[in-house]
C-alpha positions in Angstrom: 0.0 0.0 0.0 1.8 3.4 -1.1 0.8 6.7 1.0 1.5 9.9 -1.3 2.8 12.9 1.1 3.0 16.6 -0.3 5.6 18.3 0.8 6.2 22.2 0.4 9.5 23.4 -1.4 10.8 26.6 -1.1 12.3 28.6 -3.5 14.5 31.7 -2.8 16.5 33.7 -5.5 20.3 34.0 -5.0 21.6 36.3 -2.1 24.3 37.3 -4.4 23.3 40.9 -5.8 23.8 42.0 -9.7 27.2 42.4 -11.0 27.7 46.0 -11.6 30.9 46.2 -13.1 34.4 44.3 -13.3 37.3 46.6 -12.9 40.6 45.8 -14.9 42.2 43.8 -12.3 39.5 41.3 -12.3 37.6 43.1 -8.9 33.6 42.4 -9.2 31.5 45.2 -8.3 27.6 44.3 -7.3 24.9 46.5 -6.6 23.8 47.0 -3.3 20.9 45.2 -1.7 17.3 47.5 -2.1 15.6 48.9 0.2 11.9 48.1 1.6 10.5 51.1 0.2 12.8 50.4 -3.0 11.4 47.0 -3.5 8.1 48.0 -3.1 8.6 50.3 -5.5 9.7 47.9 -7.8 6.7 45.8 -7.0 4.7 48.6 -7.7 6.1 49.2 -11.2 5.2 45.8 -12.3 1.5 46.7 -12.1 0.0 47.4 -15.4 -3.4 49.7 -14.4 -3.9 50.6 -18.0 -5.6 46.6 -18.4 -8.7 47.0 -15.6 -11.4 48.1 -17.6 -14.9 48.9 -16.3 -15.8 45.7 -15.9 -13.1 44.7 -14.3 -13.8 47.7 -11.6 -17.3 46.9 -11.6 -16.3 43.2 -10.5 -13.9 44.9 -7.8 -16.4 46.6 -6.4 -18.8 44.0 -6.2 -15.8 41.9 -4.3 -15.2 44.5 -2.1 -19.2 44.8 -1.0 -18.9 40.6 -0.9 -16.5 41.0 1.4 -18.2 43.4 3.6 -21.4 41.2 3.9 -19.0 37.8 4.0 -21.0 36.4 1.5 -19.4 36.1 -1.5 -21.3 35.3 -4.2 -20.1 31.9 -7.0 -21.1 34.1 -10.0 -18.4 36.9 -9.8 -15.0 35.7 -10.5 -12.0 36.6 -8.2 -9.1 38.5 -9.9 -5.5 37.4 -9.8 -2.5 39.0 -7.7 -3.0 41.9 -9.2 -6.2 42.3 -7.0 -4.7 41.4 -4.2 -2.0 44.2 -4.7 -4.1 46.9 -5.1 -6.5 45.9 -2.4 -3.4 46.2 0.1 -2.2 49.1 -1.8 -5.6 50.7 -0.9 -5.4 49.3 2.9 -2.0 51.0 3.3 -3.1 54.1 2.2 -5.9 53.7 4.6 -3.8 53.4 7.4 -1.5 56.2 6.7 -4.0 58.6 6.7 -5.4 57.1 10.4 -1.5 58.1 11.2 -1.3 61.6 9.5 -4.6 62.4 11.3 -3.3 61.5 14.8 -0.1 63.2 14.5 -2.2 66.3 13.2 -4.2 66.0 16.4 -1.0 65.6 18.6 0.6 68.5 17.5 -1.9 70.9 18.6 -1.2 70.1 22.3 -4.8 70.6 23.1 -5.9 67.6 23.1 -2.9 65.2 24.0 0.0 65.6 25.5 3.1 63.2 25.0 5.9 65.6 27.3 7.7 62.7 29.2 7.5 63.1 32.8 10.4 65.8 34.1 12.3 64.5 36.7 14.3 66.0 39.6 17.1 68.3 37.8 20.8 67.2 39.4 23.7 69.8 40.2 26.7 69.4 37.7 29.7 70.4 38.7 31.9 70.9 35.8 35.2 71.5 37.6 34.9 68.5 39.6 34.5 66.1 36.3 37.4 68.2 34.8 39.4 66.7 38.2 38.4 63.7 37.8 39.2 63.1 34.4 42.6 65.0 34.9 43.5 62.3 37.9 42.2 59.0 35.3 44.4 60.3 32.8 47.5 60.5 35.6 47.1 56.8 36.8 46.9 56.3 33.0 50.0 57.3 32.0 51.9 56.5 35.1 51.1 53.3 34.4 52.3 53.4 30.6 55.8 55.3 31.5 56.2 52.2 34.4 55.9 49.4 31.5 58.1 51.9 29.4 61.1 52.0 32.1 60.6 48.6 32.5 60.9 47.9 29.2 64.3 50.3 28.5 65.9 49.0 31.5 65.8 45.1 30.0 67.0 46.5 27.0 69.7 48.2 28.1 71.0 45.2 30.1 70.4 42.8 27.4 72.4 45.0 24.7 75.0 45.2 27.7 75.3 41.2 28.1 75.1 40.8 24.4 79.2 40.4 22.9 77.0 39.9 19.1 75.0 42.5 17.4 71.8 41.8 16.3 71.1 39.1 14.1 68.8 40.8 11.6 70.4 44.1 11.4 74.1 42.2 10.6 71.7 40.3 8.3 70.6 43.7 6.7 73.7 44.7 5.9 75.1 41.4 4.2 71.6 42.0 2.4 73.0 45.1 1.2 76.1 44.0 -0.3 75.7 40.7 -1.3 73.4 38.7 -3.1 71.2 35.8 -0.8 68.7 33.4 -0.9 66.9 31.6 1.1 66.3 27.5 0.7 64.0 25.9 2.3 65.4 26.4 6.2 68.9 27.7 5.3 70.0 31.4 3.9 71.9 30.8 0.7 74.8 33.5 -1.0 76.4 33.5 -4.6 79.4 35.1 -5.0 79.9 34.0 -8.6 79.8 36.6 -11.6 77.2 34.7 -13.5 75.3 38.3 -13.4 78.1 39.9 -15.5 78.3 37.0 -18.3 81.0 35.0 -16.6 81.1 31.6 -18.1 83.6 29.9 -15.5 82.4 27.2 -13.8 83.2 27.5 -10.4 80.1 27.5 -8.2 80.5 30.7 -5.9 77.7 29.6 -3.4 78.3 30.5 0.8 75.6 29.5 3.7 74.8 32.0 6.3 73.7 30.8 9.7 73.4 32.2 13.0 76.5 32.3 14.8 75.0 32.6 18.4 73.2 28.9 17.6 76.2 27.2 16.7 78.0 28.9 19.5 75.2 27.0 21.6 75.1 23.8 20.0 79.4 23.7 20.2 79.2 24.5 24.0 76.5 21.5 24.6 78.6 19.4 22.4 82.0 20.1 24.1 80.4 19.8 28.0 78.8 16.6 27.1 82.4 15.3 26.0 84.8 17.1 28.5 87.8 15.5 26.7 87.7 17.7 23.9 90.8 18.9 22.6 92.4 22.4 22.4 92.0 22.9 19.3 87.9 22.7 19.5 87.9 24.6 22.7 89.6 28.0 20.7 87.2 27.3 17.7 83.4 27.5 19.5 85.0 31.0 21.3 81.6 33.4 21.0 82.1 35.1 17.8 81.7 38.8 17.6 79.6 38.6 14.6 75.9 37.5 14.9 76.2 35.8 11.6 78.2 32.5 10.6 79.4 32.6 7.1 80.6 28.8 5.3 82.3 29.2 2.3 83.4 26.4 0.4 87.0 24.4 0.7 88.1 25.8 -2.6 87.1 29.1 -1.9 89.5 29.3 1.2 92.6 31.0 1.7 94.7 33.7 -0.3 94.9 33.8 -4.0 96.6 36.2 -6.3 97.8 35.8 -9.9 101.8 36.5 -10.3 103.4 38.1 -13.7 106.5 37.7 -14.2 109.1 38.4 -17.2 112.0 36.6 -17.4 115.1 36.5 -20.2 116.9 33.1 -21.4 114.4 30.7 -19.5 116.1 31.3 -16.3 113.9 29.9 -13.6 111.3 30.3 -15.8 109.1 26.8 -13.5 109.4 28.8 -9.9 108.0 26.5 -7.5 106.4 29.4 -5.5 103.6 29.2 -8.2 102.7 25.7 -6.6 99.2 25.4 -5.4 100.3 25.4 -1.2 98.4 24.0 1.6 97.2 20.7 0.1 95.4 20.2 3.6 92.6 22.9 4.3 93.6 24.8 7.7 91.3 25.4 10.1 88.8 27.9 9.4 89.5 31.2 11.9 86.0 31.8 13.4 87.0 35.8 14.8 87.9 36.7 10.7 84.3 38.7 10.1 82.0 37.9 7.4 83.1 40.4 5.2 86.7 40.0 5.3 85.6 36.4 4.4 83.4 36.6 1.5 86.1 38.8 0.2 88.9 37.0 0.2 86.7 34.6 -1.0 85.5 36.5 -3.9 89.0 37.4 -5.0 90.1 33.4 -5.1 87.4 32.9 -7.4 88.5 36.1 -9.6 91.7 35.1 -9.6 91.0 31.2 -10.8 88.1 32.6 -12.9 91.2 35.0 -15.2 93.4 31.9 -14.9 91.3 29.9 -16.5 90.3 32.1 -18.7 93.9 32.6 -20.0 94.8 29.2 -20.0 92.1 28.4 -22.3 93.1 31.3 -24.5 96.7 30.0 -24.5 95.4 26.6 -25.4 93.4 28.0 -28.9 95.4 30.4 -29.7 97.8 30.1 -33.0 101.3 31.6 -31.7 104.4 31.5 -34.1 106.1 30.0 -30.4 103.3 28.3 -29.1 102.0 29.2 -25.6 102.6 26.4 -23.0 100.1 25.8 -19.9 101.7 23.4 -17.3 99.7 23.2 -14.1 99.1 26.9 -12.9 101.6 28.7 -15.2 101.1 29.8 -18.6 104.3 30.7 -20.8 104.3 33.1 -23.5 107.6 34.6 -25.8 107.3 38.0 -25.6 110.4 38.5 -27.9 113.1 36.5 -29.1 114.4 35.1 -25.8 112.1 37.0 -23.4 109.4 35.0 -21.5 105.8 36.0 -19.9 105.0 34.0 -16.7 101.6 34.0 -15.4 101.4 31.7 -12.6 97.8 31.3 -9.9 99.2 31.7 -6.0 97.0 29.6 -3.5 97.4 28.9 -0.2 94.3 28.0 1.9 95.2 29.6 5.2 92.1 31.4 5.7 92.9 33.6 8.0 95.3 31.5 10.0 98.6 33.4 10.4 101.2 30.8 10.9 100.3 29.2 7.8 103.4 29.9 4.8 101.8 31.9 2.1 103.6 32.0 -0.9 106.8 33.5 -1.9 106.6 37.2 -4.2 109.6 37.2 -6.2 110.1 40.5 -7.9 107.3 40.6 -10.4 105.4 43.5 -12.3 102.5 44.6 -9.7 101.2 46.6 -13.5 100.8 44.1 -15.5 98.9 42.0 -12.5 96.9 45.4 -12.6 96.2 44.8 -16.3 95.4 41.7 -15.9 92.4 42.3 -13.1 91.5 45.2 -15.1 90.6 43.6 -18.8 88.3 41.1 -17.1 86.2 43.9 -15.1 86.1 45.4 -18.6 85.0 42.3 -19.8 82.4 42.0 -16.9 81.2 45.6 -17.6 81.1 45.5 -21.1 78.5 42.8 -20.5 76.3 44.3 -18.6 75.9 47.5 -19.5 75.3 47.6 -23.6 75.9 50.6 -25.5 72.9 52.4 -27.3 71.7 51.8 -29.7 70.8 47.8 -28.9 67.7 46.4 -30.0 64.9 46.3 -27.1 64.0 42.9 -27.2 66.2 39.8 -28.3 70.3 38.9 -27.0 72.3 41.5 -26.6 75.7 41.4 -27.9 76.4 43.4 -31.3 78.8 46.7 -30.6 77.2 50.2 -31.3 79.4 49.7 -34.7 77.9 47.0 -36.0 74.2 48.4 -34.4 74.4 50.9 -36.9 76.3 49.2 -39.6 73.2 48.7 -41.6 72.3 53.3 -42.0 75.8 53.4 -42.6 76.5 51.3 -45.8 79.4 49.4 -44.0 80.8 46.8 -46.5 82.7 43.5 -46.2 86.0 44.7 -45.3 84.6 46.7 -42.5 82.1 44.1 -41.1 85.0 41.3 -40.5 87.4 44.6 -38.8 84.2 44.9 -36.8 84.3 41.1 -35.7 87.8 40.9 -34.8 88.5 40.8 -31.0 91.3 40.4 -29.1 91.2 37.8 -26.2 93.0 38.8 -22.7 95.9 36.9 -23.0 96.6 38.6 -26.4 96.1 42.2 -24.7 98.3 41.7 -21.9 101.1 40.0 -24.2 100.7 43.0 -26.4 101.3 45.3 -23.2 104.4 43.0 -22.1 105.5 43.8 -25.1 105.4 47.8 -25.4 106.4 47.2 -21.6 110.0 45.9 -22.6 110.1 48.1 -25.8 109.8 50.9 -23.2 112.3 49.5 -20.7 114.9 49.5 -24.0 113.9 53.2 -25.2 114.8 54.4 -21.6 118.3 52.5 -20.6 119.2 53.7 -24.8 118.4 57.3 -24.1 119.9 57.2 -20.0 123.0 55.3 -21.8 124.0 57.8 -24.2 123.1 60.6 -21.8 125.6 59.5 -19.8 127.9 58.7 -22.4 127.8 62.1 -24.4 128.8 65.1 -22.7 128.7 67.3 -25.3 126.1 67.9 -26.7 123.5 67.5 -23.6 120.6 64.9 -24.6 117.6 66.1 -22.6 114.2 62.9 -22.3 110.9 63.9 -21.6 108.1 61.4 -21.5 104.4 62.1 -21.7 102.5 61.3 -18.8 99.9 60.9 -20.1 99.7 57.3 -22.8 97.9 54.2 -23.2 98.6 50.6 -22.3 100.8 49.9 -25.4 102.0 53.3 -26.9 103.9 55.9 -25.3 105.9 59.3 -26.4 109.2 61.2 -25.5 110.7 63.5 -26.9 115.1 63.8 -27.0 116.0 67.3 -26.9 119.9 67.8 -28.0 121.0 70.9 -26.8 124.2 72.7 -26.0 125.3 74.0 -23.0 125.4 77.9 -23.9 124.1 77.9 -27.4 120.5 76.2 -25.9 118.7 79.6 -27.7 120.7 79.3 -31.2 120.3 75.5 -31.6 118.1 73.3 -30.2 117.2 69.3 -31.9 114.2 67.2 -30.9 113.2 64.2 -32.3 110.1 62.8 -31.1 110.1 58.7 -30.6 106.7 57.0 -30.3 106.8 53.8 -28.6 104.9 50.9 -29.9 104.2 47.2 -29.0 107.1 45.9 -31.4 108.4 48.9 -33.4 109.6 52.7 -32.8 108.0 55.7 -34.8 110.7 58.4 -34.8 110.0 61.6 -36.3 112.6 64.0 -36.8 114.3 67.5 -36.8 113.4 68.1 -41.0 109.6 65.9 -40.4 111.3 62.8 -41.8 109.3 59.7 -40.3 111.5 56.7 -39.8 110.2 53.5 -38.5 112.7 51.6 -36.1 112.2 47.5 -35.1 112.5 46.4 -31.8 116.4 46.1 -31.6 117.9 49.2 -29.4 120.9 49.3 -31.2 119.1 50.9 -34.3 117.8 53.6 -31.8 121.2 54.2 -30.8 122.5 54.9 -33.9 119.4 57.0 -34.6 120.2 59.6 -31.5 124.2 59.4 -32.6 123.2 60.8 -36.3 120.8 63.4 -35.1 123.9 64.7 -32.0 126.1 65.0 -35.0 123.6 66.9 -37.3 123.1 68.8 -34.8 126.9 70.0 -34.5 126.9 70.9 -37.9 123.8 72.8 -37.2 125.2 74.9 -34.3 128.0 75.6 -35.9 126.2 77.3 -39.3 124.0 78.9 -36.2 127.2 80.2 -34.6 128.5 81.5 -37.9 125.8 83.6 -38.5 125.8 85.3 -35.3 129.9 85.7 -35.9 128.9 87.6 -39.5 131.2 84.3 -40.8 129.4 83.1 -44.5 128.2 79.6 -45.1 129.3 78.1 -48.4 128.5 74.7 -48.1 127.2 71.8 -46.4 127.0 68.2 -46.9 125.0 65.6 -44.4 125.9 62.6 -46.3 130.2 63.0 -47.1 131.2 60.9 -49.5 135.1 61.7 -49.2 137.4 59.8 -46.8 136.9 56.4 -45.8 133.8 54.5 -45.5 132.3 54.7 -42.2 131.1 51.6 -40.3 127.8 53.6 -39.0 126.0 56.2 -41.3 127.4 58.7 -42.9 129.6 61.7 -42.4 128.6 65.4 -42.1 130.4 68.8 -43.2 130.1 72.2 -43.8 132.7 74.5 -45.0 132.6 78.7 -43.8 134.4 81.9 -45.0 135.7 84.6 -42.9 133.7 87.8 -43.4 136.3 89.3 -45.7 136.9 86.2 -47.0 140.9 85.4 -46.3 140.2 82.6 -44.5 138.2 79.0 -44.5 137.2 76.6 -41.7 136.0 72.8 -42.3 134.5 71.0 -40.1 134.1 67.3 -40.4 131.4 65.0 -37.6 131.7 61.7 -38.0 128.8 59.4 -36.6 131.2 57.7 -33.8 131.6 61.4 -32.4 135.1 61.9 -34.0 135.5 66.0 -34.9 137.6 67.2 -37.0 138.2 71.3 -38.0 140.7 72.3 -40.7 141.7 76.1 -41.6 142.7 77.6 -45.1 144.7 81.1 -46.1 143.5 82.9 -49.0 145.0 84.1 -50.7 147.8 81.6 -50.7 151.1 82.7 -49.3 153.2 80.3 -50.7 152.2 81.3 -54.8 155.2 82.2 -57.0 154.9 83.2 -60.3 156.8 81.9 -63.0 156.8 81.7 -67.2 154.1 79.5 -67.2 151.6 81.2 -65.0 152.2 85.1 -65.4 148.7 86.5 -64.3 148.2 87.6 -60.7 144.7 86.8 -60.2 145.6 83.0 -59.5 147.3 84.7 -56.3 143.3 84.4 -54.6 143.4 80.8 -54.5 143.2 79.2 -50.9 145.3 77.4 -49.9 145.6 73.9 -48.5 143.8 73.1 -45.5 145.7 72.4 -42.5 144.1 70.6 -39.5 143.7 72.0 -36.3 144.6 70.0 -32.9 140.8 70.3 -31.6 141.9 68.3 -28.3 144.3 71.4 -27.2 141.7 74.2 -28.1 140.1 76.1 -25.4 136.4 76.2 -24.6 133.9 74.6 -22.6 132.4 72.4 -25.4 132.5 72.2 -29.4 130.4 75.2 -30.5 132.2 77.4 -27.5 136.0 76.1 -29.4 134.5 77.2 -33.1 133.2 80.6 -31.3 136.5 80.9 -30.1 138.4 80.1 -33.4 136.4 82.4 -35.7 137.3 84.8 -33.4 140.7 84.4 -33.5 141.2 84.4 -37.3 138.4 87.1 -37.5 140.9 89.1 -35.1 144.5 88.0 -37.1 143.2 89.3 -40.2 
């Protein structure tokens, strides 16, 4: 037997409210809930009045009297909600008139009363309520400056029994210089220079932990074990650093990279450059984190630029090739001249009776150099030149960015490509480094040599990495206004560009003794020089001169130099003969000649004007204080005979 039940469902609409609008970041806005008298207004709205027609009123009206009487009569039909509605529309309005007709009444105050019942009035007394609040507000804040004294006193004692600082401001400030991470439950630091391009692979990783901790956990470790050793008891000593910085094994210790140049292979395989400390010493726990993570960001530096030039030494195509054998790398320089660069390591870390390696005498420069063409390198990469495209790898140089507007061909596309590597660079400065070390012992050589005339250096201050500039003066002492010589020498990586006196440009190799014989030319030019200068001031004439002599014997260096002056009158004649060795020699002439006789063969007395032979004068017993101060002297003599 099956018993049907009815049961009532419910249906409600959604209590979410219209979506109003949805803002850019994704944020619904709804409309706000309505009102009772807005949702009966809406209610309202829905009625359509203009549908009742008469008969529709006529039926309402016979409802309405039904409903009076109770006795509702089967032949007129009852309307839907929308009667309903309007009957309690009407009954509303009903009842708010009943409302606005009492209130009219009340108002009048003649015929109700609705005054609440007055009560006994009680004194205020404002002054005592301003006391009273003045004395709460006391015990108030004595109360708050108690808890406040309390509070700086346990401060102060705590800073003053703390040896650390605190944890997070010392972790603040390794924030602010170094980079960290934090790994699940450990802090994490790189000190690699992946950032800047570097591609060596040395992981550069260091853990930070909390030194006051481990400075626990080491002193429950060593009183649970009271045979602990020395050693251990020195190393859980309270650090003065909050933090604990662990850097790894390879990363510990000193490291620097050594340059050295040596001549004929001598001890060219030092064994200073040997990687020392093959055991790891104990790590120092009073060196401070930042001393720390510096020396340990300058070991992986300098392994990060050895292996960088190692691996260029490897690919590179020398005429000698370069040789790599363990941490040195060996490069010819010049023809007998070697360029050591060897990696120093000694894990010491801090410890300072551990043996760091031995400095021989090597070029702190060039190690300069060295350190400075990888930060280039490390620059260069991170900070492009404009114009570089906006999106896409970086890489092509502001030449080759705007190689396209500017028609650039072939030729200048591959000069574009062409790089040097590091080991290349700093070869190329080893090598305008000895070219300058010849230049300056050729010039201080004959300096010292040469008395007269004075040779006078003066280098630029100011030059680049592999050129540099001096210019000789060659004066004489006395005569410094009337003749003065310079020749310019610009130094290069494996030649000399001299320029001279006359702007002839002569291009010198890398052997000194062509310089030397460079600088002996121009001191003997210049003697023939100084003495035409010293002639002119004398009123002597200057009827010939000759840099390149081809009379006498062939000379082993150059060539030799004259010049050949008359007396103002004319009677008399002075040669003067340089040689490059710095050999003088002056001869002296009568004219006309003395010794002339006539005879039947020559019978006219002109001939008598001839000069006559030259006769050499002994320029080792003349007087004067150097060569251009003896010809002075000499023209003044025959200027004075005459």
């Amino acid at each position: 037997m099956a018993y049907s039940t009815s049961v009532n469902i419910s249906i409600e609409t959604q209590a979410e409210n219209i979506i109003q609008e949805i803002s850019y970041d994704g944020q619904e806005i709804y409309q706000p809930a309505l009102s009772m008298s807005d949702n009966l207004s809406k209610l309202a709205q829905r009625i359509d009045f203009s549908k009742v027609d008469d008969d529709t009123k006529q039926q309402e009206v016979e409802i309405k009297s039904e409903e009076e009487s109770k006795e509702p009569s089967p032949n007129v039909p009852i309307s839907g909600w929308i009667d309903s509605v309007v009957s309690k529309l009407k009954r509303a309005a009903t009842e708010i008139c009943v409302i606005s007709d009492v209130l009219a009444v009340t108002k009048e105050k003649r015929y109700m009363i609705l005054d609440p019942i007055p009560t006994e009035s009680i004194e205020t007394k404002p002054m005592a309520q301003i006391y009273l609040r003045k004395k709460a507000l006391a015990s108030a804040s004595n109360i708050i400056m108690s808890a406040v004294d309390r509070l700086r006193s346990s401060q102060n004692e705590f800073i003053r029994n703390r040896t650390t600082p605190d944890f997070h401001i010392e972790l603040l400030r390794l924030r602010q210089n170094w980079r960290l991470k934090k790994v699940s439950t450990a802090i994490i630091g790189d000190l690699s220079y992946k950032t800047a391009g570097s591609k060596f692979g040395q992981s550069g990783m260091f853990e930070v932990t909390k030194a006051e901790d481990d400075v626990q956990s080491n002193t429950g470790t060593s009183s649970s074990s009271p045979s602990s050793s020395p050693s251990h008891n020195v190393s859980i000593t309270k650090s003065p650093s909050a933090l604990r910085v662990t850097v790894p094994t390879e990363l510990q210790g000193v490291s620097y990279i050594m340059v050295l140049c040596q001549k004929d292979q001598e001890n060219i395989f030092n064994t200073s450059f040997n990687l020392l400390g093959s055991a790891p010493a104990t790590p120092n726990p009073d060196m401070h984190w930042q001393q720390k993570l510096e020396a340990a960001q300058n070991v992986l530096f300098c392994k990060e630029l050895f292996n960088q030039l190692a691996k260029e030494a490897v690919q590179l195509q020398a005429t000698i090739p370069h040789m790599v054998v363990g941490n040195q790398i060996s490069a010819t320089v010049f023809p007998g001249i070697q360029l050591i660069i060897g990696l120093c390591h000694s894990s010491t870390n801090g410890n300072p009776n551990a043996i760091l390696p031995s400095k021989t005498d090597h070029d702190h420069v060039l190690e300069h150099s060295l350190h400075q063409l990888l930060r280039e390198v490390h620059h260069r990469n991170t900070h492009q030149p404009f114009p570089h495209p906006s999106s896409g790898p970086l890489g092509p140089s502001k030449r080759r960015a705007v190689a396209g507007p500017n028609a650039a061909d072939r030729f200048e596309l591959l000069e574009m490509s062409k790089s040097q590597t590091l080991l290349e660079q700093i070869i190329e400065q080893a090598q305008h480094f000895f070219m300058r070390l010849r230049t300056e012992y050729v010039i201080d050589t004959l300096a010292k040599e040469v008395k007269d005339p004075i040779i006078i250096s003066h280098w630029n201050s100011l030059n680049s990495p592999t050129q540099a500039c001096v210019k000789v003066t060659i004066v004489s002492h006395g005569f410094d206004c009337i003749c003065r010589t310079s020749l310019v020498v610009h130094v290069m990586k494996k030649s000399l560009k001299c320029i001279c006196r006359d702007g002839r440009v002569m291009y010198l190799s890398y052997e000194p003794q062509e310089l030397r014989d460079l600088i002996f030319c121009q001191i003997y030019q210049h003697q023939i020089m100084g003495v035409q200068s010293v002639a002119k001031t004398q009123g002597w004439q200057f009827l010939a001169s000759s840099s390149h002599l081809g009379l006498g014997p062939v000379e082993p260096m150059g060539n030799a130099s004259s010049c050949l002056l008359a007396s103002p009158i004319g009677d008399r004649l002075i040669s003067v003969k340089c040689e490059p060795q710095g050999n003088v020699s002056v001869s002296i002439a009568h004219s006309p000649k003395k010794d002339f006789f006539g005879g039947q063969l020559v019978k006219e007395r002109k001939w008598e004007n001839l000069g006559g032979s030259f006769k050499k004068v002994r320029w080792d017993k003349m007087e004067g204080k150097n060569f251009l101060n003896k010809i002075e002297l000499l023209m003044a003599s025959l200027t004075n005979s005459t």
